[in-house]
C-alpha positions in Angstrom: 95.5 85.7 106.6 97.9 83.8 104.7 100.4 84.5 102.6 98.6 84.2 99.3 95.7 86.4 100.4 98.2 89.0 100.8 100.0 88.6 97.7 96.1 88.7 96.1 95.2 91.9 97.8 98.4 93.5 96.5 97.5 92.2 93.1 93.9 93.5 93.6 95.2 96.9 94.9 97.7 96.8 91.8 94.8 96.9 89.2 92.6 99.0 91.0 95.5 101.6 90.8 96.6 101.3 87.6 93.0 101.2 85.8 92.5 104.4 88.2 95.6 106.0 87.0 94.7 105.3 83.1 91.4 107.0 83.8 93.1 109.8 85.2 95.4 109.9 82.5 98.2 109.9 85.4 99.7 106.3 84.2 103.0 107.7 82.8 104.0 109.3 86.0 103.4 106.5 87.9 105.0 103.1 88.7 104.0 99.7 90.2 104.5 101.0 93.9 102.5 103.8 93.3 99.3 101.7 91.7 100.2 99.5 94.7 99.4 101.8 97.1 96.9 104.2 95.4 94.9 100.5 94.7 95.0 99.5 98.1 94.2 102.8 100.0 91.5 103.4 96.8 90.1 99.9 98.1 89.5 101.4 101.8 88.1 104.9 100.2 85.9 102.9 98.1 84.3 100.9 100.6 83.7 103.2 102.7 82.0 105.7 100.4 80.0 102.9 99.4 79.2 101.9 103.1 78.2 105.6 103.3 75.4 105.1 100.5 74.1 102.1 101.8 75.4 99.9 99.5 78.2 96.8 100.2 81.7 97.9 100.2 84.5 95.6 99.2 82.7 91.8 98.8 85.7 89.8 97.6 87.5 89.2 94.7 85.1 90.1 92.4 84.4 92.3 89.5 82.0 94.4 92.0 84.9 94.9 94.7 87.3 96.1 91.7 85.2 98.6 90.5 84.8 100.2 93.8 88.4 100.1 94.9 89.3 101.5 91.5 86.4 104.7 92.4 88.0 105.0 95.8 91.5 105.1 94.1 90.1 107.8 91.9 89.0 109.9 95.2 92.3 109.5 96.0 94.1 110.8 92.9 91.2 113.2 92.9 92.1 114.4 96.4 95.9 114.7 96.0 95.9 116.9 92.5 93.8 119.0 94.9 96.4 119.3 97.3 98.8 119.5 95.1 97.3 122.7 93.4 96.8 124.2 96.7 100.1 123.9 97.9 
């Protein structure tokens, strides 16, 4: 991997997060390291939800591959409020 792909997948992972964190109405509690990380972990979710299903996972940079990182990123913000509320 070079250096560009990286600094791609981080910018991937960014938007994934944030568009996740607009839809969950979370986006003015969190910052670009959060959508960072949320994006990239969302990413991972995602494709393997979708790998569940039977469908492709993440395919590239593509419009397909956004929307399912930003669905995994939602799992994820899904998952922590329900920790949160536990706790």
């Amino acid at each position: 991997m070079t250096l560009l792909n990286i600094l791609l997948w981080i910018l991937f992972g960014a938007v994934a997060g944030w568009l996740a964190s607009v839809i969950m109405a979370r986006d003015a509690r969190m910052g670009l390291l959060s959508n960072i990380v949320v994006g990239v972990i969302g990413a991972l979710i995602g494709g393997f939800v979708m790998n569940a299903f039977g469908t492709a996972g993440i395919t590239g940079f593509n419009i397909y591959s956004l929307l399912v990182a930003t669905l995994g990123a939602i799992i994820l913000l899904v998952l922590l409020r329900l920790f949160r509320r536990a706790s």
